[in-house]
N, C-alpha and C positions, 0 to 999 in steps of 0.2 A: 504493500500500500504506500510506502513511506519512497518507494522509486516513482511509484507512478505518479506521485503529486509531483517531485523534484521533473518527474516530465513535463510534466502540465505546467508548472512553473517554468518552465524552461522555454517554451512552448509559447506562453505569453509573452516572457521578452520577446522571444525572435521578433514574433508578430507587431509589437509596441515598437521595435526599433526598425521593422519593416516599411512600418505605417513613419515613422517619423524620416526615413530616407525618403519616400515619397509623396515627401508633403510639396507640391509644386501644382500648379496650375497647370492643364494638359492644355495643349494649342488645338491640335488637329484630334479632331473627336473619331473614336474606331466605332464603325456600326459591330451591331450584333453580328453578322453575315464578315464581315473582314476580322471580328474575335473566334469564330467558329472556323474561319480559313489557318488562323495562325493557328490552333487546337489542335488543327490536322496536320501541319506543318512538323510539329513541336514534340507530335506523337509519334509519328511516322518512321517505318522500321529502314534502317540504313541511312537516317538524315542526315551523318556525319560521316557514311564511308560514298554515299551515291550521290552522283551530283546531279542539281538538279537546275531544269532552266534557268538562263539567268531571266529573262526577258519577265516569266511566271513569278519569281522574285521581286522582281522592281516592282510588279503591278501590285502583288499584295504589299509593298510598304509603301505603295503609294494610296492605298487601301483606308491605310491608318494601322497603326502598330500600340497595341494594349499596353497601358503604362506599368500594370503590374507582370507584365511577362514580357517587360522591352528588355529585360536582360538575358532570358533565355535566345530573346529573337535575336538580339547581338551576337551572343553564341554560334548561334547557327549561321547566321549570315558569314562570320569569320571562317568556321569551317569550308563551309561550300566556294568561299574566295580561294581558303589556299590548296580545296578539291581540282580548282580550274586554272589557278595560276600560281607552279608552284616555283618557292624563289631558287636559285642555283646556291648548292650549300656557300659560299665563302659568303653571302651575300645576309644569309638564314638568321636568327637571332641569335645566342648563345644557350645552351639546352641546359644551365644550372639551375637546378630545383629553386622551388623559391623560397621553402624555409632553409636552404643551407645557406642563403643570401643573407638571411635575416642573422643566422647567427655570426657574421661578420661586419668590421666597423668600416664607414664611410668617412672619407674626408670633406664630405660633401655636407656633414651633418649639419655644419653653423647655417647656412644657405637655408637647408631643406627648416629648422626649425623657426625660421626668421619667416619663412612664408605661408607656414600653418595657421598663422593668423589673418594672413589677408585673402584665404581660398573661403569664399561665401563664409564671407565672417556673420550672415545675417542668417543663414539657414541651420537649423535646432541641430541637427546632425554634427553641423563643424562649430558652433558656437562657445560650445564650452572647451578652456583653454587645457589641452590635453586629456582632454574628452577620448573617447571612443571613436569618435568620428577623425578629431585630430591623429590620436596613436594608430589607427586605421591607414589615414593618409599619409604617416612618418613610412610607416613598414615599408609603403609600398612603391615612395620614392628612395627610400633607399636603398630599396634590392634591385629598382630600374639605374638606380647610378652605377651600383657595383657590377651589374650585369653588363651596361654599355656604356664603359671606361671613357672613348672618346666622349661621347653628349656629356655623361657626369649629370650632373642636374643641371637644368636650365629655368630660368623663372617661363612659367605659361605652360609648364609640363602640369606643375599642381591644379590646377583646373581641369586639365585633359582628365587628368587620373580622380578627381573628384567626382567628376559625374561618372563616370564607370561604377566608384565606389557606392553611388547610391542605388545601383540598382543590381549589387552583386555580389559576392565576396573578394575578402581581398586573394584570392589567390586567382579564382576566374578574371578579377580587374587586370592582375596581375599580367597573364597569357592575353588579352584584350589591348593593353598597351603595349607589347610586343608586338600586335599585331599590326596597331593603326601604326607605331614607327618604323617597324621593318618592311612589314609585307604592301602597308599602304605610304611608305615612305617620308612620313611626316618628319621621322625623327633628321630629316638634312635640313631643314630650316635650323633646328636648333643647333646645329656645330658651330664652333666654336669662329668658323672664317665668316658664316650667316649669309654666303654667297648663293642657297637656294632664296632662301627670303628676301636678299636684292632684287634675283630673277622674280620672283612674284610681284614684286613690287610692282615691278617694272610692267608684265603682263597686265598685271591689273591698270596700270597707268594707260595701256596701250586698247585696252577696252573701254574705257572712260574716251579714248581719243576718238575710235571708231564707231562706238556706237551712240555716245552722248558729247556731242563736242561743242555746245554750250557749254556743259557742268566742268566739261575739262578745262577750256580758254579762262572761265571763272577762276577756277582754283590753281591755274597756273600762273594768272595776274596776281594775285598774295602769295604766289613762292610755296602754294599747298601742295605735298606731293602722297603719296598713297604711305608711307612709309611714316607719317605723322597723325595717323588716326587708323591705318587699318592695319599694322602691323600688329599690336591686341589682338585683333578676329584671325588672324590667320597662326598668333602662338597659342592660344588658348582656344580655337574653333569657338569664338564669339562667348565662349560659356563667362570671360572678366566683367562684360559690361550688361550682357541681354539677361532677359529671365528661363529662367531653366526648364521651362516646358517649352521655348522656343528653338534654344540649347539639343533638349531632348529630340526633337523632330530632325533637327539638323544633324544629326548622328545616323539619326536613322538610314540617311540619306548618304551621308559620308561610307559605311559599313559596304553599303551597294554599288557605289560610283567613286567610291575614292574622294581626295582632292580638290577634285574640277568642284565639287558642291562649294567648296568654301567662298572660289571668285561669283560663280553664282549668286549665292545668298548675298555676296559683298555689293554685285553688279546690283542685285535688284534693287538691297536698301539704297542705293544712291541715286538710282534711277525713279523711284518714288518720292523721293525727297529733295529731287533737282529743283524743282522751283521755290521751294524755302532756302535752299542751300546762295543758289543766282540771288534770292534777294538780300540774304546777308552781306555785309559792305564795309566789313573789314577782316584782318586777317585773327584777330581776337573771338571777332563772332564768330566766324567759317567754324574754326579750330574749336569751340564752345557750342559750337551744335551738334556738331561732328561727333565730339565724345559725351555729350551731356542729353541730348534731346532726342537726338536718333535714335537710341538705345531704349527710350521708354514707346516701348512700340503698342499701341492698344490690341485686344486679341485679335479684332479684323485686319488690321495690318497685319499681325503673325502669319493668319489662315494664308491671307492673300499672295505674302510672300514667300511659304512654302509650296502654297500653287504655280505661281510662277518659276517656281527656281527648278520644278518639278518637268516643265514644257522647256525648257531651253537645254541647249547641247552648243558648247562652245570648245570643244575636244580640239579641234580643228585651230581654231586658234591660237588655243594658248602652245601647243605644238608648235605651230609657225613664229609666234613671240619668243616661245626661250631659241628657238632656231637663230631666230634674227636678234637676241639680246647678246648669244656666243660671236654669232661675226659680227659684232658690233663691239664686245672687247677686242677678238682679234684683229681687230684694224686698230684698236687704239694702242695693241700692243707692239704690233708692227710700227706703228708709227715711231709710238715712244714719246716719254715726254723729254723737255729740252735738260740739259746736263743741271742747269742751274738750279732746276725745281725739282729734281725727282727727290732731295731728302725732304723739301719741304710739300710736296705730294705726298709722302709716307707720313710724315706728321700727323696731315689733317686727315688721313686715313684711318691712323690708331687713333685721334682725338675722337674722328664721329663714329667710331665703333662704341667707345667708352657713351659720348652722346648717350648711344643709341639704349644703352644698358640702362642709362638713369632714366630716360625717359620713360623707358618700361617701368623703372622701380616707383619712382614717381606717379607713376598714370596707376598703378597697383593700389599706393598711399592715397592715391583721391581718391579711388574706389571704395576701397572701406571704409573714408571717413566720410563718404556720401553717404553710403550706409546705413551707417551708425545714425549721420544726422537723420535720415529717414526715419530709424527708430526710434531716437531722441524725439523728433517731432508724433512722431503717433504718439509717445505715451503723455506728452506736455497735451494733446488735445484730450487725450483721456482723462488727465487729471483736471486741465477745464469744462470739459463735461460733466466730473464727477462733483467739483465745487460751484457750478450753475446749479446742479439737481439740489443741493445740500442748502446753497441758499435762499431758493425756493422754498424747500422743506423746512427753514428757517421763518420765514415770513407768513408760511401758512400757521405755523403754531405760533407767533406773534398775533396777527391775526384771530386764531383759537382763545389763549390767553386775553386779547382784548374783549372777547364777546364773554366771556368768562367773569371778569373784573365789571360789563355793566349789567352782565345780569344778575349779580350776586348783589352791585347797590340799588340797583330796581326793588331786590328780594328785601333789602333790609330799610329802606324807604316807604314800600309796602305794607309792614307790620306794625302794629303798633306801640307805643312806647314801654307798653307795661304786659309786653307779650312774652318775654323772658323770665318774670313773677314766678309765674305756674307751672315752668318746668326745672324740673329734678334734673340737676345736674351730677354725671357720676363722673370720679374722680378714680384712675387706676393708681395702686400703691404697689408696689414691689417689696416681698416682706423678704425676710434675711434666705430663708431659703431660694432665695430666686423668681418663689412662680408670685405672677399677679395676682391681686386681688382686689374688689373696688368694694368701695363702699358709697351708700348714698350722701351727699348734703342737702340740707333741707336747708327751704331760705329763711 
């Protein structure tokens, strides 16, 4: 009897700490008929040795994908990637278990504890400092650093690995972030030279030119370049700034297509937001909507923009962009800079890499303290609701007590002078043992 409760007890956390990873607002709603597709999906004998359509896959997460079984769905989707495209070993992730990881030390530790606190500093799971949630996301950045010595830890990785965490264990997040850095190749933005993340930049820059060249000419006139507001979304796949049932959809997405989702999702919010952007009219505001206003997206914008981002296929291009961003170094390598400047060219090189580091750390720092102030402000409106109610309920027994006070001199104005004569007034006495006892006065 005395196991079966410790089950049952047991049973409950799960469930409590289940329900509190998926406390997030869902974007894209799953019908009953696209919950019942994933059921059969999830149940289905050889789902992880037999591979299955890709084309039948994309349709059911375009479906909608059930927020309490997006982790399973993740799962599988990872399998059937690396069923269809398997990487050449030198290429593969490292095969160390991930508790032998854990029992050794990181030199990466200062880093990874420095940013436990600004990964959804606002959500119940990571809130508390060395929490469950936090010792959850220590583990499991610092078995990705010791397993992939070149990356080490990067800031924008703790967010990747956070939203995995919430809808999984750490050991499945674990082979899940393996997955999106190796097999899906995220993990080259973060090296240490940051020259895949130049090239994005770049692509992205070169899709703002061809397909919205209004929004481009704009933020090219204030010196905005993609690499000062979207470099966030593409280290942390948007999860630093957006809300995480937006976050969530965009996974979904990435798991199927890779990559390509991220300029998408990037292309679309800018492309919605061109004309507030054009009427911004300076380089303060551009850069202040950019990261402050964009980002509070209402739910119909979410739906909208994962519909959208759902009908476009930009494959084609961004192929042709990093083509043309390669001969477009090698020309400038050929060329060469002139003898007098190439130390001071290496300068500003190491300087805007360092740049590049603060700005991340910094743009991290607003983040949480916007926050906070969010929270800060809900609870100051709580407590003015709560002393509005109070002082109300103040005035009404002011009020009470007044009608009280003229009815009691009405009552004694009423009576007459010699109406208190004839009654027997009793008098309680308290005698040595304690209990009462009254006795009458007569007048």
């Amino acid at each position: 009897m005395e196991k079966e409760n410790q089950r049952l007890e047991a049973s409950r956390d799960e469930l409590h700490i289940r329900k509190t990873k998926l406390d997030y607002q869902e974007v894209c709603t799953c019908s009953k008929e696209a919950q019942a597709l994933w059921e059969r999906k999830l149940t289905a004998p050889g789902r992880t040795t037999n591979p299955q359509d890709k084309e039948d896959i994309y349709r059911a997460v375009c479906q909608g994908v059930p927020k309490s079984r997006r982790g399973e769905v993740w799962l599988l989707l990872s399998h059937q990637h690396r069923l269809q495209h398997r990487l050449p070993q030198r290429q593969q992730a490292p095969d160390t278990p991930y508790y032998d990881l854990l029992k050794q030390l990181t030199a990466q530790q200062h880093a990874i504890l420095v940013d436990l606190g600004r990964t959804f500093p606002t959500h119940q799971y990571f809130s508390a400092q060395l929490g469950a949630g936090q010792l959850s996301l220590y583990n499991l950045l610092k078995a990705y650093s010791l397993m992939d010595t070149e990356v080490g830890y990067c800031q924008g990785i703790s967010f990747v690995a956070g939203v995995l965490l919430l809808h999984m264990r750490e050991e499945q997040a674990f082979d899940l972030l393996k997955f999106l850095m190796y097999d899906l190749g995220i993990r080259r933005q973060y090296r240490p030279d940051m020259v895949s993340l130049q090239i994005q930049m770049y692509q992205l820059s070169r899709l703002l030119h061809d397909y919205h060249r209004e929004l481009y000419n704009h933020l090219e006139e204030y010196e905005i370049g993609p690499s000062l507001y979207a470099a966030p979304w593409f280290l942390t796949l948007f999860a630093s700034q957006f809300p995480l049932g937006f976050v969530s959809c965009i996974f979904d997405l990435v798991f199927v297509q890779g990559t390509e989702v991220i300029f998408k999702v990037a292309l679309c919010l800018l492309s919605s937001h061109e004309r507030e952007i054009v009427e911004c009219d300076s380089f303060e505001s551009i850069v202040d909507y950019l990261k402050t206003t964009l980002p509070t997206l209402t739910q119909t914008q979410m739906e909208q923009t994962i519909t959208k981002v759902m009908e476009m296929d930009i494959s084609k291009q961004l192929h042709a962009y990093e083509v043309e961003y390669h001969v477009l170094q090698d020309e400038m390598l050929d060329a060469g800079p002139p003898p007098d400047d190439s130390e001071r060219l290496d300068k500003l090189e190491k300087t805007n890499v360092q740049l590049k580091k603060q700005n991340m750390d910094l743009l991290e720092k607003l983040q949480a303290a916007r926050q906070k102030i969010q929270t800060l402000e809900t609870s100051v409106e709580n407590f003015l609701s709560r002393e509005s109610k109070l002082k109300h309920m103040i005035r009404s027994l002011e009020q009470e007590r007044a009608t009280y006070q003229r009815t009691i001199e009405r009552m004694r104005f009423s009576l007459p002078p010699d109406a208190l004569t004839d009654v027997e007034m009793t008098q309680i006495k308290t005698g040595p043992n304690g209990k009462a006892k009254t006795s009458a006065k007569k007048p």
